[in-house]
C-alpha positions in Angstrom: -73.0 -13.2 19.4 -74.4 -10.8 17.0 -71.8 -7.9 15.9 -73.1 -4.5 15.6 -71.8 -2.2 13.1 -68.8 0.1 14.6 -68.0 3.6 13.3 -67.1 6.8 15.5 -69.0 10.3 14.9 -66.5 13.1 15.4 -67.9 16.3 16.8 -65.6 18.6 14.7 -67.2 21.1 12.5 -65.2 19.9 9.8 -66.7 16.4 9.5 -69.8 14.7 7.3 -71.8 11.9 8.7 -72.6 9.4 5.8 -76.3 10.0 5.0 -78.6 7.4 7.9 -76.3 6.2 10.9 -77.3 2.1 10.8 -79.0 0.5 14.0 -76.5 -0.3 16.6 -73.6 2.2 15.6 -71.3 3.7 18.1 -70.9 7.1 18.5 -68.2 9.2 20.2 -67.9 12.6 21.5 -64.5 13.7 22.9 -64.5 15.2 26.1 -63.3 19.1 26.2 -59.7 19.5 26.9 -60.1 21.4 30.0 -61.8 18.6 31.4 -59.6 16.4 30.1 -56.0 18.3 31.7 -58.1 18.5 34.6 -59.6 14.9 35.4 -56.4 12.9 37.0 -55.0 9.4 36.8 -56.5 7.2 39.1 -55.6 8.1 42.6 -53.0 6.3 44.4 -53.8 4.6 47.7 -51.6 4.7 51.4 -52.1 2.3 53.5 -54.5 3.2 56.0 -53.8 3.0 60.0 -56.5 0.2 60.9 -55.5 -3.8 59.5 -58.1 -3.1 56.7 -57.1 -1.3 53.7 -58.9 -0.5 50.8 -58.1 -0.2 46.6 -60.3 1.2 44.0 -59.9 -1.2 41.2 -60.1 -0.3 37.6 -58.8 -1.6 34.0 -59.2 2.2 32.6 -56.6 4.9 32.9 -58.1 8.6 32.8 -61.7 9.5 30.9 -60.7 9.8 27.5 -64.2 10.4 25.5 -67.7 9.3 25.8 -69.5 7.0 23.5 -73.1 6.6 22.6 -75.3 4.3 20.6 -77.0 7.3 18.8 -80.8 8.2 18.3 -81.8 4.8 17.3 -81.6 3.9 21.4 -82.9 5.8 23.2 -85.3 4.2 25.7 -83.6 1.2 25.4 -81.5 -0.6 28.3 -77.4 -0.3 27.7 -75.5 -2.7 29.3 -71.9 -2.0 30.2 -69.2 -4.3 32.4 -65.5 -5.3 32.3 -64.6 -8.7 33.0 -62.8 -9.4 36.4 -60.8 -12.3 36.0 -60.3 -15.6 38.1 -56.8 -14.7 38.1 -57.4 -11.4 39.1 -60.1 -13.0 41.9 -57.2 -15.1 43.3 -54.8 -12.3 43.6 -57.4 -10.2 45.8 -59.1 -13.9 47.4 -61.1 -12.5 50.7 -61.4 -8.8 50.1 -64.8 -7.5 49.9 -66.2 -5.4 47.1 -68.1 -2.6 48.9 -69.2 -0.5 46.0 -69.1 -0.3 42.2 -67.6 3.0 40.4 -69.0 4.8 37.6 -67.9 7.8 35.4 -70.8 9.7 34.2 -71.0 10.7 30.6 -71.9 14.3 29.2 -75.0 15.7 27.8 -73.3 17.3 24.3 -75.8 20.1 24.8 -76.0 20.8 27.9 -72.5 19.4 28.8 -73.8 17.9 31.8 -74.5 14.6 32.8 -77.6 13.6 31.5 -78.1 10.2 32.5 -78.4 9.3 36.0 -80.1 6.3 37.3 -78.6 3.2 37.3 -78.4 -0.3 38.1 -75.7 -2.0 39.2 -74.4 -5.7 39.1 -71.6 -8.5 40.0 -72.3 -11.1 37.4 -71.7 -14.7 36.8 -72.0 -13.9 32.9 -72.9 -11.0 30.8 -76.2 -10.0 32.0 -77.2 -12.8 33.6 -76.3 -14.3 36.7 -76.3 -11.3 39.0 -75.2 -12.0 42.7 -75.2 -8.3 43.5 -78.0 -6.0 42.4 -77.8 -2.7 43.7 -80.2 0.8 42.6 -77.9 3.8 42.4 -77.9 7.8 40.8 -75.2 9.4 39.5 -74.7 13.2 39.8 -75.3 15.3 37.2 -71.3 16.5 36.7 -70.3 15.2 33.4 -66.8 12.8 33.7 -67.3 12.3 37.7 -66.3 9.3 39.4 -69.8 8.3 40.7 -69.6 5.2 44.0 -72.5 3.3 43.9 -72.4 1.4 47.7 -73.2 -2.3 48.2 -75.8 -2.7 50.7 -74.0 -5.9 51.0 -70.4 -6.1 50.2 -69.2 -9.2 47.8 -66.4 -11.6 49.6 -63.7 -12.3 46.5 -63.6 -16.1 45.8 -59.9 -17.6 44.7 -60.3 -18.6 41.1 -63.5 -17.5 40.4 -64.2 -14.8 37.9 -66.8 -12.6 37.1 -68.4 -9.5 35.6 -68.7 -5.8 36.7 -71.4 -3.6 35.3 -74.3 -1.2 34.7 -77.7 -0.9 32.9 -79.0 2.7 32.2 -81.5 3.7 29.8 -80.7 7.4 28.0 -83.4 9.4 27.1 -81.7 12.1 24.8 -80.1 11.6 21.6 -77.6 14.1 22.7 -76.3 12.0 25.6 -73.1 10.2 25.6 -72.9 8.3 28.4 -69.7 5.4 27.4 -67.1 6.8 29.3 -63.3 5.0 28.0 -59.9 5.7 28.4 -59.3 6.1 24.7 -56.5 3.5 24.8 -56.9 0.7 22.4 -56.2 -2.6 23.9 -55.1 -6.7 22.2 -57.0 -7.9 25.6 -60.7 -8.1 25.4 -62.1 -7.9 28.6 -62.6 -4.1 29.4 -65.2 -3.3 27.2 -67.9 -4.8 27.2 -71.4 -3.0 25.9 -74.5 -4.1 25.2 -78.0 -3.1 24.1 -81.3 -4.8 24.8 -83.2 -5.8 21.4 -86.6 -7.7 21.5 -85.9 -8.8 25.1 -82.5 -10.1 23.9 -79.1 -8.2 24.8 -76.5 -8.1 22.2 -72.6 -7.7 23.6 -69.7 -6.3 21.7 -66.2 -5.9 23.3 -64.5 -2.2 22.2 -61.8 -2.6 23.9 -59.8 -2.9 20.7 -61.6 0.4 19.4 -61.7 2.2 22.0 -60.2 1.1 25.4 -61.4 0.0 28.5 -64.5 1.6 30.2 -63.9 4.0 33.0 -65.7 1.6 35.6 -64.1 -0.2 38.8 -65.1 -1.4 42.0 -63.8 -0.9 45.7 -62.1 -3.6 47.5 -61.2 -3.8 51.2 -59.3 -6.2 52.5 -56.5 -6.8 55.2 -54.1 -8.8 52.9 -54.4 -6.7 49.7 -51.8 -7.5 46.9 -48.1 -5.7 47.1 -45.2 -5.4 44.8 -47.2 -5.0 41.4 -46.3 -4.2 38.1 -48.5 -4.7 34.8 -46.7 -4.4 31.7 -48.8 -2.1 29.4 -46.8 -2.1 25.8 -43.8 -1.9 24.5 -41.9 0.7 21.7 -39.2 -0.3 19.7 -38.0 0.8 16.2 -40.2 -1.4 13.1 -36.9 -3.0 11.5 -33.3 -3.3 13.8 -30.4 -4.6 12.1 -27.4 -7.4 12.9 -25.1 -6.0 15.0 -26.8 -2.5 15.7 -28.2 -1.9 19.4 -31.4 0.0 19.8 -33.5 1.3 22.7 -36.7 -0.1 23.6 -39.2 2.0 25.5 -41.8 0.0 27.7 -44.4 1.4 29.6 -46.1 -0.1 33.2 -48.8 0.4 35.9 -48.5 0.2 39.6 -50.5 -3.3 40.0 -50.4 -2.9 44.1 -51.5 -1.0 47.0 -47.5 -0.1 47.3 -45.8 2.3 45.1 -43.2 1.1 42.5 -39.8 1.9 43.2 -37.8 -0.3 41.1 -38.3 -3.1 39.1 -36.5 -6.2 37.3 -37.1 -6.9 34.0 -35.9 -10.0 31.7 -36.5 -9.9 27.6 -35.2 -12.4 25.3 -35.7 -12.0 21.4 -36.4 -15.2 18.9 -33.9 -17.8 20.0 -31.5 -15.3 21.7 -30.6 -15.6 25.1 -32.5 -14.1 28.1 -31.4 -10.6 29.3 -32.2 -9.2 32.6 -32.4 -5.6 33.7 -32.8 -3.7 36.9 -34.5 -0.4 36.4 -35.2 2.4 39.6 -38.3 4.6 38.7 -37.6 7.9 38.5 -40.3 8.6 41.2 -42.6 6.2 42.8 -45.2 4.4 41.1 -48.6 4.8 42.6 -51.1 1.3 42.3 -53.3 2.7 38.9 -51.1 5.7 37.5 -48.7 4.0 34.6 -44.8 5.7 33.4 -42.4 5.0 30.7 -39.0 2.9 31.3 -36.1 2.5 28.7 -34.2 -0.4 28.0 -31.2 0.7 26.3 -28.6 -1.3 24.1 -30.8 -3.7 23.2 -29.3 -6.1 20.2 -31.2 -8.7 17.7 -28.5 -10.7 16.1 -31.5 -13.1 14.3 -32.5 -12.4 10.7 -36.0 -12.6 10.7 -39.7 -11.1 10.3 -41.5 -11.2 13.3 -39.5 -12.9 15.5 -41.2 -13.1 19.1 -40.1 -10.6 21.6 -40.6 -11.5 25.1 -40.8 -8.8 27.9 -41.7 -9.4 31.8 -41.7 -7.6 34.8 -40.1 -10.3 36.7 -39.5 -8.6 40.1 -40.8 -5.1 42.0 -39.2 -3.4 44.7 -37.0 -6.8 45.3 -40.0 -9.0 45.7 -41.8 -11.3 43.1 -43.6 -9.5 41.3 -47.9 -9.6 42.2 -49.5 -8.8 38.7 -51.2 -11.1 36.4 -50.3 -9.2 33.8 -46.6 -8.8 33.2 -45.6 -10.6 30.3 -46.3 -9.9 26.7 -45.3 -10.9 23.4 -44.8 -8.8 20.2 -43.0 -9.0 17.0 -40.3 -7.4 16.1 -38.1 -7.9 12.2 -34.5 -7.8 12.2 -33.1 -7.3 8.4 -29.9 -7.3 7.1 -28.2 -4.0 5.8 -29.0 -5.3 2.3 -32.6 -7.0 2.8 -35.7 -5.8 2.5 -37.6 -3.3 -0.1 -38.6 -0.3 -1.2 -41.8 0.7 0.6 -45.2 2.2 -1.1 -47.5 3.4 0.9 -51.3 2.8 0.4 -53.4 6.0 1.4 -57.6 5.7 0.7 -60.0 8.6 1.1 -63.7 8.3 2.3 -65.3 10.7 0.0 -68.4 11.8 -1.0 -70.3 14.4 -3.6 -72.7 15.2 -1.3 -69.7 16.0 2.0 -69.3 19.7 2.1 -65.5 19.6 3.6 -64.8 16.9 1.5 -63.2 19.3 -0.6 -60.5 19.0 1.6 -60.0 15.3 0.7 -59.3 16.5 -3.2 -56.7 18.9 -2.2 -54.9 16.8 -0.3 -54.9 14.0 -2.8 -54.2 16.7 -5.7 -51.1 17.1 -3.4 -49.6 13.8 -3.5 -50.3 13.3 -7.0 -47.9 16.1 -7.6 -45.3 15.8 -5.1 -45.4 11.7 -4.2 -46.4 10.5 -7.8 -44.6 7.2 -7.0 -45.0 6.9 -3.2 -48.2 7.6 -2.5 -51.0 5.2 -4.2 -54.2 7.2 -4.3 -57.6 6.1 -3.9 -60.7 7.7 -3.2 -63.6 5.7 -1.7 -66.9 7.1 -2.6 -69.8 6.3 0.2 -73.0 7.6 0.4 -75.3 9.5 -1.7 -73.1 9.2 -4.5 -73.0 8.3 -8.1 -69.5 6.9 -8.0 -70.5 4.4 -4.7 -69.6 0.6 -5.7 -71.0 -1.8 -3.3 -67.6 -3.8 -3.4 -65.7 -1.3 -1.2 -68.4 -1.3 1.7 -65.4 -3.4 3.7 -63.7 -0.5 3.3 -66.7 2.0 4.0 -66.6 0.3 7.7 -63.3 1.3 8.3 -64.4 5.2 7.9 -65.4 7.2 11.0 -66.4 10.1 9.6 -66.2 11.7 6.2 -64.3 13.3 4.8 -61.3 10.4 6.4 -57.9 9.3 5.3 -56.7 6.1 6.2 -53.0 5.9 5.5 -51.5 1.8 5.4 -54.6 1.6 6.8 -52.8 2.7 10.2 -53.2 5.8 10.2 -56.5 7.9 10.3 -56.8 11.7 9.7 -59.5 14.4 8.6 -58.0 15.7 5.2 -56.7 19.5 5.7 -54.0 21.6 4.5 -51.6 20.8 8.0 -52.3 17.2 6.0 -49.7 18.0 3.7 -46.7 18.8 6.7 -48.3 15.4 8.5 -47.6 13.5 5.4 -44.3 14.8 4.4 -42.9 13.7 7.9 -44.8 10.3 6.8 -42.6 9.8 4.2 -39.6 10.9 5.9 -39.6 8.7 8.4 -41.1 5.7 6.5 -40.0 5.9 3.5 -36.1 4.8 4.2 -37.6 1.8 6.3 -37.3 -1.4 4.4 -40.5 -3.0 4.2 -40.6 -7.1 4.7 -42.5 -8.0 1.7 -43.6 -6.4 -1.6 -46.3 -6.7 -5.0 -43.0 -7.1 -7.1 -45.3 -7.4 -10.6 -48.7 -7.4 -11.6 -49.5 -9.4 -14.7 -53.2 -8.7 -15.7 -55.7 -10.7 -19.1 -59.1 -8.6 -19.8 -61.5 -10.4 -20.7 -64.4 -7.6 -22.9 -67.2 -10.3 -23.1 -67.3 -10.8 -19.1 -66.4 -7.1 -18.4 -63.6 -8.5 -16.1 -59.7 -9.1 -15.6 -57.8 -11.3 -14.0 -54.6 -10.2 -11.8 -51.7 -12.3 -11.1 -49.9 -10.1 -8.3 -46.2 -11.4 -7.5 -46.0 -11.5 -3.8 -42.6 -11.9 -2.5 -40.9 -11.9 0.7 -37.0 -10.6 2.0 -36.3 -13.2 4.6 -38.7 -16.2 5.8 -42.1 -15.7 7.5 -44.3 -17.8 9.3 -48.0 -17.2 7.6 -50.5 -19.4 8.8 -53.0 -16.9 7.2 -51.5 -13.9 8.7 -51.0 -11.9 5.5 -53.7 -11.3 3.2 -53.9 -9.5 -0.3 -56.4 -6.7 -1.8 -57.1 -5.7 -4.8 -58.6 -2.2 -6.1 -59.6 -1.0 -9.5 -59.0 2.4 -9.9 -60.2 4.9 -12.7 -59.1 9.1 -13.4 -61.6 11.6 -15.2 -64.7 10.1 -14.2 -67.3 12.4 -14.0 -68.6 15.6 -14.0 -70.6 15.8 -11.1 -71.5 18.0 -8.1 -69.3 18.9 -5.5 -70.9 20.5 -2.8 -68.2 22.7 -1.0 -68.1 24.3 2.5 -65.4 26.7 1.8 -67.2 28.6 -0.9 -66.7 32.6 0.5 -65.5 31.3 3.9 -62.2 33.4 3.5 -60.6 30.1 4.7 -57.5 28.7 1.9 -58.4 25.5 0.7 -56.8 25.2 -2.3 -58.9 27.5 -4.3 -62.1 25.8 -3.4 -62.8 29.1 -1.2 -63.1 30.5 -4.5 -65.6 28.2 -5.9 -69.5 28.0 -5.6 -71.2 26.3 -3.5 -71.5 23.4 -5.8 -68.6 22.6 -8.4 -68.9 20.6 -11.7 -66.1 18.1 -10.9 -63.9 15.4 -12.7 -62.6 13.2 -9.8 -59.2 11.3 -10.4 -58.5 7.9 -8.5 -62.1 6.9 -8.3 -62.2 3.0 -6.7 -64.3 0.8 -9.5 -64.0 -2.0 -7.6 -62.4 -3.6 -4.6 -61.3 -7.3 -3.6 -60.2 -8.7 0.1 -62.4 -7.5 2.3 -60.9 -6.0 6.0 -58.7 -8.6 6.3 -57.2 -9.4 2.5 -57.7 -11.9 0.2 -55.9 -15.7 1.9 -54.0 -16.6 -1.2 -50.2 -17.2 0.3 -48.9 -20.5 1.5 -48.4 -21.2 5.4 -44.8 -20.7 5.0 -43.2 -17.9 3.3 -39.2 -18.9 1.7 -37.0 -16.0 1.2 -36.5 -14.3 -1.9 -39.4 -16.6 -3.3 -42.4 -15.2 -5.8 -46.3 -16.4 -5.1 -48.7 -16.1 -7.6 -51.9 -14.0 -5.8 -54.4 -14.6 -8.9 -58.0 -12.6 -8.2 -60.6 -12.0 -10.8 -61.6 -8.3 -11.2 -64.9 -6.9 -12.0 -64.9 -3.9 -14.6 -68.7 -3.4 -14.5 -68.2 0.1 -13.1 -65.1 1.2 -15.2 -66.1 3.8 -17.9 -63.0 4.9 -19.6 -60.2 2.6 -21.3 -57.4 3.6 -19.1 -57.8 2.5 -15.2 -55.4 1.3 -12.7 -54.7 -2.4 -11.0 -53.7 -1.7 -7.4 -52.8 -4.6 -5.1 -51.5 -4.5 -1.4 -50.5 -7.0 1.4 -51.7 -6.8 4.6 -50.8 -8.3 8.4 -54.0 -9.5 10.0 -52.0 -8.8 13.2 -52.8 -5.0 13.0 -55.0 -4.6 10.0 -51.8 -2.4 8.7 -50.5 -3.0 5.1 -47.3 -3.4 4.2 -46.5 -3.0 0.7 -48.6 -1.4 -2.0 -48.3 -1.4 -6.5 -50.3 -0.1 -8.8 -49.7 -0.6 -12.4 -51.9 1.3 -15.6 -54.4 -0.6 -18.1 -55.5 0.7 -21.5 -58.0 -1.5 -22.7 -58.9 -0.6 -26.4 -62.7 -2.0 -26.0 -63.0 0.7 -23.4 -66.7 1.7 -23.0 -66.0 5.6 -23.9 -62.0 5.6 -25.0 -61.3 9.1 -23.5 -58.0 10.3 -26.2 -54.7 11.0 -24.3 -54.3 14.8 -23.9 -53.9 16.9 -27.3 -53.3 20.7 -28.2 -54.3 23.1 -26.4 -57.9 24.3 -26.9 -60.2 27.1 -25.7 -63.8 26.5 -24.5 -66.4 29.5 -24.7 -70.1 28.8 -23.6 -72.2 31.8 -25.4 -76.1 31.9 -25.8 -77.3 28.5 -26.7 -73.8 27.5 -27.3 -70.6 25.7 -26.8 -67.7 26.7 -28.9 -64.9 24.9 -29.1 -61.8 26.6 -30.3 -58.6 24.6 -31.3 -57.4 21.6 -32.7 -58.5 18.2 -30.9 -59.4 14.8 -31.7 -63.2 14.1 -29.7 -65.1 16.0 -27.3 -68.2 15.4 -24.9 -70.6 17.8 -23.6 -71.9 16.5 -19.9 -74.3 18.1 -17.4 -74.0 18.3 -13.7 -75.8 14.9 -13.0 -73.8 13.1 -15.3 -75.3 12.5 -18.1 -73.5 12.9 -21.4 -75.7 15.2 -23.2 -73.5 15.6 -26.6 -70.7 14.7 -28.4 -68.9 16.5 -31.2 -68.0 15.1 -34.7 -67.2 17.3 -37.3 -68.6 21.0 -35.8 -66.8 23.0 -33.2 -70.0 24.5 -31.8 -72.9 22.5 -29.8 -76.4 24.0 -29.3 -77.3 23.1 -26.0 -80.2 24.7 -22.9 -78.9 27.4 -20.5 -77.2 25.5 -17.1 -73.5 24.6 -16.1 -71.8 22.1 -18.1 -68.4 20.4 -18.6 -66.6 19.8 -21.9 -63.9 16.9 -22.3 -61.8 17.2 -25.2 -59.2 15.3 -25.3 -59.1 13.7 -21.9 -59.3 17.7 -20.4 -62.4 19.2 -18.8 -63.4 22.7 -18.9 -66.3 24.1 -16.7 -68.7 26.6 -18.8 -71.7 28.3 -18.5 -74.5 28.6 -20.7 -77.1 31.4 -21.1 
């Protein structure tokens, strides 16, 4: 199955797309709020008088947003279908599927729907294999639950799965005409898009992006499934502790043509006994429309990371209960009082000289440099039509949906702004007294000049034993400060709005850009260099060889991280300093204070210093002094390091 690249386009104003969008990228445009507050959960169903009841079936909650291939497709057939499964088919054996529901999309310029006919299918496999073909037209109101009627219904077969879908073909760039819940799920299955290429269609599952697609069918039958409950997630605190109860928030979906009254549950954590509950709802559960339930008192009295946690919905309303899917399993670390280490979180910016707000990016980093100098490990990803790009963080680059982007632990993603700075002071509130599981306890580091390389020895170590069997991986970044100067275009020059005293600045800015990634190591997932079992207490050697093609000064920065394959997050982050005394340009540690004048034909230099260099706004270093304190140099914009400082001066 061939993968197609996966970003998402925000629509704010504040937000760069990175130069050309590649073939087979995903967009997204959020829906409007109004439309949002005003399209409902999926409608609840009574019981009708007549034998024969009907349910319209669906794995999406609410429209969330609407997705789209880009320019690059239009013309072309997209393919989209969730995945009805055999154990779904034998829970509903003998109803008949009379029609097949679509949510429309939204024209982003005319914010209607701008993509109308399509054609339906029940499929034996993805786009192939239809059984059901049926012509249909949506309306043209955008986010509208569209029934496309069967001119022959489809009798449900026990056991046998099968797929749901649509082809359309959009004709205007500005369509968006995915329509998902916005809920990420660890289930493939709801998501499934795909676009015709050369006669060949290429399918992707998003469900783990962006949730389920807002399609369902209708099914009538006179024996339809009651007493159902699906178990949706579950919310617990990260680390719990011997002896200390917690609560435990779990959220459900009515699974049955019956409303949920009450339920039964059972969890059981590692090898602790099972616990069983009886919860009533608060108010009946319609089949569809999910709530929140809270297990309270809950008590993990086994040291551990990850130990399994086992919830299901055992009973509903007194009866057994219907749904295929109420059980799950999730991890969840129990620590004693005096385990567990001192967390470091890892926070990278997608960047770029040519991004207009990316401004924004630089102020917030400037901010945690000052305030979080030992909490926050800084660094900026440079993509595009950039000087400072390295084609080792493109891994990285694919994370990004948008620039400017922050990507905190690589859990959290944000567009950089001054209500940034609040967000990430509650961050480290809240996570910074949590003991993290594992940590980079040392980083030993050998350069070697002649390769233009270093090796890293990371000490990996965890605080109680882990199961691996490649679930953690290591990354490594090189990092470099004062590289530069070069132009920053900026947004916020005269817009009135604060940001940080770029609003005061020219359009472009002669910049020196701190945190600057040289080079990067581990791809998405992390480098596999840990044994299948983790002992307690116990330090692995995580050796990497480090390019430093790209590094221009003597002093840069080794930065490595571990991260669970589970969620992509990291856990632990350190970042030690180099000085390596063959360094290609030896920038001097800081020095007096100096004065820098720019006159006619001139740059004066006022002050005692050890070196300077004279830079234009590509780049290029265009003089350095030794032994005169003025340089004769052609009228533009320049920057002046002296002593590791830059000053911005103009020349007439």
């Amino acid at each position: 199955m061939k993968k197609l690249l996966l970003t998402v386009l925000a629509t704010a104003p504040v937000a760069c797309a990175i130069a050309a969008v590649p073939a087979g990228q995903l967009w997204s445009q959020q829906v409007p709020e109004g439309i949002r507050e005003a399209r409902r959960l999926p409608k609840s169903y009574a019981p009708k008088a007549t034998e024969t009841e009907s349910i319209d079936f669906t794995m999406a909650f609410q429209v969330n947003e609407a997705l789209s291939f880009g320019p690059s497709y239009i013309g072309r057939d997209i393919w989209q279908a969730f995945y009805f499964s055999p154990e779904l088919a034998t829970l509903y054996a003998g109803g008949k599927v009379t029609s097949i529901n679509i949510t429309s999309g939204e024209n982003m310029t005319t914010g209607a729907n701008g993509v109308t006919r399509v054609t339906a299918y029940l499929m034996d496999e993805l786009g192939e294999g239809a059984f059901r073909t049926q012509q249909g037209k949506m309306t043209y109101d955008a986010y509208h639950e569209n029934s496309i009627q069967l001119d022959e219904p489809y009798i449900i077969e026990a056991g046998k799965g099968f797929y749901v879908g649509y082809k359309c073909m959009p004709i205007s760039e500005t369509d968006y005409y995915i329509a998902v819940d916005g809920v990420p799920r660890n289930t493939p299955g709801g998501c499934y898009v795909g676009i015709v290429d050369n006669g060949e269609i290429f399918w992707n599952d998003y469900s783990e992006d962006f949730g389920n697609l807002n399609i369902g069918i209708t099914i009538e039958s006179d024996n339809l499934p009651r007493n159902g409950a699906s178990l949706f997630g579950a919310d617990y605190p990260a680390v719990v502790y011997p002896g200390e109860t917690f609560d435990m928030e779990v959220y459900l979906t009515g699974a049955a043509i019956n409303d949920v009254e009450n339920i039964d549950m059972t969890y059981r954590i590692g090898d602790g006994e099972p616990v069983d509950v009886n919860i009533a709802l608060p108010e009946p559960l319609a089949y569809g429309n999910y709530t929140t339930v809270v297990i309270k008192d809950v008590e993990c009295n086994q040291v551990g990371a990850n130990l399994p946690l086992e919830i299901s919905i055992t009973k509903v309303n007194g009866e057994d209960n219907i749904a295929v899917d109420a059980t799950s399993e999730m991890p969840i670390t129990c620590l004693g009082n005096d385990m567990g280490y001192q967390r470091r979180f890892l926070i990278e910016e997608g960047t770029g000289t040519w991004c207009q707000y990316c401004p924004a990016g630089i102020v917030v980093m400037e901010y945690l440099k000052a305030e979080y100098p030992d909490s926050f490990i800084r660094v900026a990803v440079h993509g595009g039509n950039d000087s400072m790009v390295v084609e080792s963080t493109d891994p990285v680059l694919s994370l990004f949906e948008t620039f400017p982007i922050m990507l905190l632990d690589r859990s959290v993603m944000f567009t950089p702004s001054l209500e940034s700075e609040a967000m990430l002071d509650r961050y480290d509130k809240a996570w910074g007294i949590v003991p993290a599981i594992a940590e980079v306890s040392a980083i030993d580091t050998e350069i070697d000049n002649a390769k233009k390389q270093i090796s890293v020895d990371a000490k990996v170590r965890f605080a109680v034993p882990a199961p691996n069997n490649g679930r953690y991986g290591i990354a490594y970044y090189i990092t470099e400060d004062g590289v530069g100067p070069y132009l920053q275009q900026n947004a916020y020059s005269g817009s009135g709005q604060p940001m940080g005293g770029w609003e005061y600045e020219p359009e472009y800015v002669p910049t020196i850009y701190d945190d600057v990634a040289r080079y990067y190591a581990g791809g998405i997932e992390g480098l596999d260099l840990l044994p299948a079992t983790l002992e307690a207490e116990k330090e692995y050697s995580c050796r990497q060889t480090l390019s430093l093609e790209s590094v221009a000064g003597s002093d840069f920065f080794v930065t490595a991280f571990i991260i669970d394959r589970l969620d992509g997050s990291v856990l632990n982050a350190t970042q030690i300093s180099v000085n390596d005394p063959s360094g290609v340009e030896g920038i001097a540690a800081d020095g007096n204070d100096v004065a820098v004048i720019g006159s006619n034909g001139k740059i004066a230099i006022n002050g005692v210093y050890a070196a300077a260099s004279v830079y234009d706004m590509e780049g290029r270093k265009v003089a350095e002094v030794g032994g005169s304190d003025e340089i004769s140099v052609a009228a533009g914009f320049y920057i002046v390091n002296v002593d590791g400082k830059a000053f911005k001066v103009i020349v007439k």
